[in-house]
N, C-alpha and C positions, 0 to 999 in steps of 0.2 A: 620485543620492542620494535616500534616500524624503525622502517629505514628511511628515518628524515631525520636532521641537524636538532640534536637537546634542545640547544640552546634557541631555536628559535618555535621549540613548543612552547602553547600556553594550554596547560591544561587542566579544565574543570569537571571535578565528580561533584553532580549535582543531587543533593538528597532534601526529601522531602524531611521539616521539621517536626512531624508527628510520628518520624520512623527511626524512633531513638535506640532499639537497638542497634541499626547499621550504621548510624553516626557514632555511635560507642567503638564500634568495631574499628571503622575507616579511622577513628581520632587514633586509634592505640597501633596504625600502620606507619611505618617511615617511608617517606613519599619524597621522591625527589624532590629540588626546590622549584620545576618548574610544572609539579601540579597542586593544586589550591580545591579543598573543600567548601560546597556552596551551599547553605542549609535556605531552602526555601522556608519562608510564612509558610506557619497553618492556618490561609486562609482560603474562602473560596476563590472563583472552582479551583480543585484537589486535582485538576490535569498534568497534564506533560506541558502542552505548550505554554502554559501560565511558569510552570518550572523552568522553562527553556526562557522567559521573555526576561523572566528575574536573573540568571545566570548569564545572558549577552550582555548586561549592563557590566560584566564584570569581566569580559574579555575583551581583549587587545591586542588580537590580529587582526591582519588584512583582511584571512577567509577563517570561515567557521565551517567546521564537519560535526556532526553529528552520530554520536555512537550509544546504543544500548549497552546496560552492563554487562549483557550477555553475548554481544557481540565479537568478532573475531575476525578482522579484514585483514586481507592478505598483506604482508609489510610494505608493501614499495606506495599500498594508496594514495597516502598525502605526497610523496614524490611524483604519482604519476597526476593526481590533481593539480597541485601547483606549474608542472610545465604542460597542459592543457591551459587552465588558467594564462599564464604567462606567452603563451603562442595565438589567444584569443580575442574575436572583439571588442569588447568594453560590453557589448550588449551580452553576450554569455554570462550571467551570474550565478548558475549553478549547475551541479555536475551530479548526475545520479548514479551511483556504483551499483554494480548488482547486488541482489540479494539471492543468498542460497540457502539452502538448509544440508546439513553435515548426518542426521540420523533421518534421514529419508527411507531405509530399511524397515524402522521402526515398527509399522502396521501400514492399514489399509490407509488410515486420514492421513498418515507421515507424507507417505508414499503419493495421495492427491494434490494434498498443498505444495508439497516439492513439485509436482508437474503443471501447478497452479501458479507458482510462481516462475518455474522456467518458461511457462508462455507470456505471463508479464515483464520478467524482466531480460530475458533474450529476444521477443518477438516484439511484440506491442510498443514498449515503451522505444526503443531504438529505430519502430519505425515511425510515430510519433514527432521522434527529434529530428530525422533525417529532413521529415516535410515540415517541423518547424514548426508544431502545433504544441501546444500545452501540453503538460507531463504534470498526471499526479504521481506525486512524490511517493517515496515510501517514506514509513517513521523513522530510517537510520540511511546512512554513508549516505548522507546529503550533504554538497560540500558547497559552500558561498562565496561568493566577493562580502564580506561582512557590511560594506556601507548599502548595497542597496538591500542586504535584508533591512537594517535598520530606516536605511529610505523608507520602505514601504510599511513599516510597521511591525514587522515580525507575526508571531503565530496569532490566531486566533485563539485565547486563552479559552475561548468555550465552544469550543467547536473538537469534537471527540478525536476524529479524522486530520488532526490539523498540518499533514504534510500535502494530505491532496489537493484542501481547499490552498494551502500557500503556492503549491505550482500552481494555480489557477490565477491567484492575486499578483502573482510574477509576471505571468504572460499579460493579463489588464494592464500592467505599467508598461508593459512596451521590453520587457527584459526578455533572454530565452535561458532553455535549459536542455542541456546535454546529458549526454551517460558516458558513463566512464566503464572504461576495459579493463575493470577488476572487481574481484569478489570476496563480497562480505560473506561470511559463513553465519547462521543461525540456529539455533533447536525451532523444529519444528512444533508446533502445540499437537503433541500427537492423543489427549485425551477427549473425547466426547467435549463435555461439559465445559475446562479452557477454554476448547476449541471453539465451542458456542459461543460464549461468552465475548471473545474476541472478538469473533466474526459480527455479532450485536453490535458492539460498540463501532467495527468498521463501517460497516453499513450505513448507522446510526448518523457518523459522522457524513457518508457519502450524500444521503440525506439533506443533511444541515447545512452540505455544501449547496449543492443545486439550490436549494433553496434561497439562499442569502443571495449568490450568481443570479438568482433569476428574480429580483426582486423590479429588478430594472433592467430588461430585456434587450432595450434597445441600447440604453447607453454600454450593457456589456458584449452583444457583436460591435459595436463599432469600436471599443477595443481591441477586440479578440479574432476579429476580422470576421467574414463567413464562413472561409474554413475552420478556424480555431471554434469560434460559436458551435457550428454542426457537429466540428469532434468533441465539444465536451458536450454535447446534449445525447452523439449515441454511446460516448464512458459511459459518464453519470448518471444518466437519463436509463440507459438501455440494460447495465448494469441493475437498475433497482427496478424497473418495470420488469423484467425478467424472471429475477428473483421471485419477484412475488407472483408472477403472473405462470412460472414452469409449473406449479402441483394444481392450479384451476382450470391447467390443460390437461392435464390428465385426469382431472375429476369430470371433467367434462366428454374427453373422450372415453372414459369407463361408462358413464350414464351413456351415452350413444349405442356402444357395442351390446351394453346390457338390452335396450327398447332395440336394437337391429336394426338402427337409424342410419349405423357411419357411413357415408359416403351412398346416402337412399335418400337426398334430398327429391323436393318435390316438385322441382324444375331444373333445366338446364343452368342456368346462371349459379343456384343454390351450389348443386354441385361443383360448377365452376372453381368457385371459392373454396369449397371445403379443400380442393384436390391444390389450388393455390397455397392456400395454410397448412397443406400439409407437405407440400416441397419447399416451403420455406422453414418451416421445423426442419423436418430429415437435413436440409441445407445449413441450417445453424449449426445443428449436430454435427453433420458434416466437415464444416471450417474450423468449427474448433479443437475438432479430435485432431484434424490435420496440422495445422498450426503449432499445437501442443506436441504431436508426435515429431515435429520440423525442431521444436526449441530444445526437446528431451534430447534427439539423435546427434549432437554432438557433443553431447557431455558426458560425464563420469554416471550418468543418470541414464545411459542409453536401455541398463533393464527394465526400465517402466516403458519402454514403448506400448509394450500388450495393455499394463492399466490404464493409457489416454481413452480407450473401451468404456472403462467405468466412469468418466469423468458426467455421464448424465444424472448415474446416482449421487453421485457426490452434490450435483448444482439440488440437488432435494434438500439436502443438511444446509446450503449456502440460503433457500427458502425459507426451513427452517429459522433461522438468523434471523433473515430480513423481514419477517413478521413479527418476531421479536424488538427487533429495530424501531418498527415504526410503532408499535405501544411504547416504548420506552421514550420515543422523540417526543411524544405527548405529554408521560410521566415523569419521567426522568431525563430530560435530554441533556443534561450535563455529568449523569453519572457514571465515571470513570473507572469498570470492573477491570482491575488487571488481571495479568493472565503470569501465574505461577513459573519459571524456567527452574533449570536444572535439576528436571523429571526423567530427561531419557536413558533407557540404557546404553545407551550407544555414546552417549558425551564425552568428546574428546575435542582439545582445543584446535585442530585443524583435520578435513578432510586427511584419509589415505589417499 
């Protein structure tokens, strides 16, 4: 149980209306009196955040946190939220808690997304808030002033992604968002296929965010200011360009080596460039293996130092994804694959 006052939880398990086994289950549970089951419409879209907009109307706290069922945040969370909260400026509306993963051991993907997310949510995101720039959210231990989520509208019920694009819609209004110094544990999606899946619909959504942000370019820097604007054009932007653009450099520099072209252009300048583009690769590489090995070395995670090595093959599967991504933003861009827990061998309800 965390360690905050019963009586001043309000709390909702939120289940979708076409998932009547687990509403069968949850009905036959004895639940304290101060949590309430939420059965969402089966209607469209079948999302989370459409889950999430129908379940706010039914809470009645000051702040709203956000937890998966499969979640497992350290107990002092919401104490140590609310006296952040409590010690801040009115523009502060949200607080981002770490995200971890507990079966990081697992295999080779456990083992990447854990060093995947200790660079987002130990490095990136903390330095982000320090300069005061927009923070995409993660989908859990997000924690709010609850009026100006509801100011602003709450999630984008059809938007896949819809904690990044809401850090985004937060900073547009003029609010900011923190991170909080504690940790949420996760299972990591340690299979193939999940894992895809996931990663699809992330993307998908990273997608649909830029998109919607940049529909009107100018009226969103002048919210977002020029810094804010540049740093979510080289997230979002840089992120999906990336993705998709890492395995057409390599197809590209295989055809080269193959014809005995690489770096045999046919003038000074040609060359130039090629040797340009390729110390800004090696340098990409570079900062993020570093970075990633900086977030890993002071945590319980410090044995993956050696795999921040493999993190280039990994960004192939992340490719992977991201073409997947964008046929699906075409065909499907509101379809919501979820991703299976309580797969790994290693699940236990807190880190040793």
């Amino acid at each position: 149980m965390p360690d905050y006052p019963a009586a001043k939880l309000d709390i909702k398990i939120v289940l979708e209306a076409s998932d009547r086994d687990t509403i069968e289950a949850a009905q036959k549970l004895a639940f304290p009196g101060n949590v309430d089951l939420v059965v969402v419409p089966d209607r469209e879209p079948r999302t989370k955040p459409k889950a999430l907009n129908y379940a706010l109307h039914f809470a009645s706290g000051e702040f709203v946190v956000i937890y998966d069922a499969e979640d497992r945040p350290e107990p002092d969370q919401l104490r140590k939220a609310a006296t952040v909260f409590a010690q801040a400026p009115a523009d502060l509306v949200c607080l981002q808690a770490r995200l971890d993963y507990y079966n990081a051991r697992e295999n080779w993907l456990s083992r990447q997304f854990t060093i995947e997310y200790a660079t987002l949510f130990r490095g990136l995101l903390p330095l982000l808030a320090r300069f005061r720039l927009p923070l995409p959210l993660g989908g859990t231990s997000n924690h709010f002033r609850a009026a100006a989520l509801r100011e602003i509208g709450a999630w984008d019920p059809y938007n896949v992604t819809e904690d990044a694009d809401l850090g985004m819609r937060l900073a547009r209004a003029g609010y900011r968002t923190g991170t909080l110094e504690s940790t949420t544990w996760e299972e990591a999606c340690c299979r193939p296929m999940p894992w895809l899946k996931q990663r699809t619909r992330w993307l998908k959504g990273w997608m649909q965010t830029f998109g919607v942000h940049m529909r009107r370019p100018r009226e969103a820097m002048s919210e977002l200011g020029v810094a804010g604007f540049l740093s979510f054009h080289a997230y979002f932007a840089g992120i999906i360009v990336s993705a998709l653009a890492h395995p057409v450099f390599y197809i590209l520099m295989l055809y080269e080596v193959l014809q005995g072209r690489l770096f045999a252009g046919e003038g000074a300048m040609e060359n130039l460039l090629l040797w340009i583009a390729a110390v800004n690769f090696v340098g990409g590489y570079a900062a993020n293996i570093a970075l990633s090995a900086f977030a890993v070395a002071g945590t319980r995670h410090r044995h993956l130092m050696l795999h921040v090595l493999f993190i280039p093959v990994y960004w192939l599967f992340v490719s992977a994804a991201a073409y997947r991504a964008l046929w699906q933003l075409f065909h499907a861009p509101f379809h919501w694959e979820k991703t299976e827990h309580g797969v790994s061998r290693l699940a236990r309800p807190f880190p040793a």
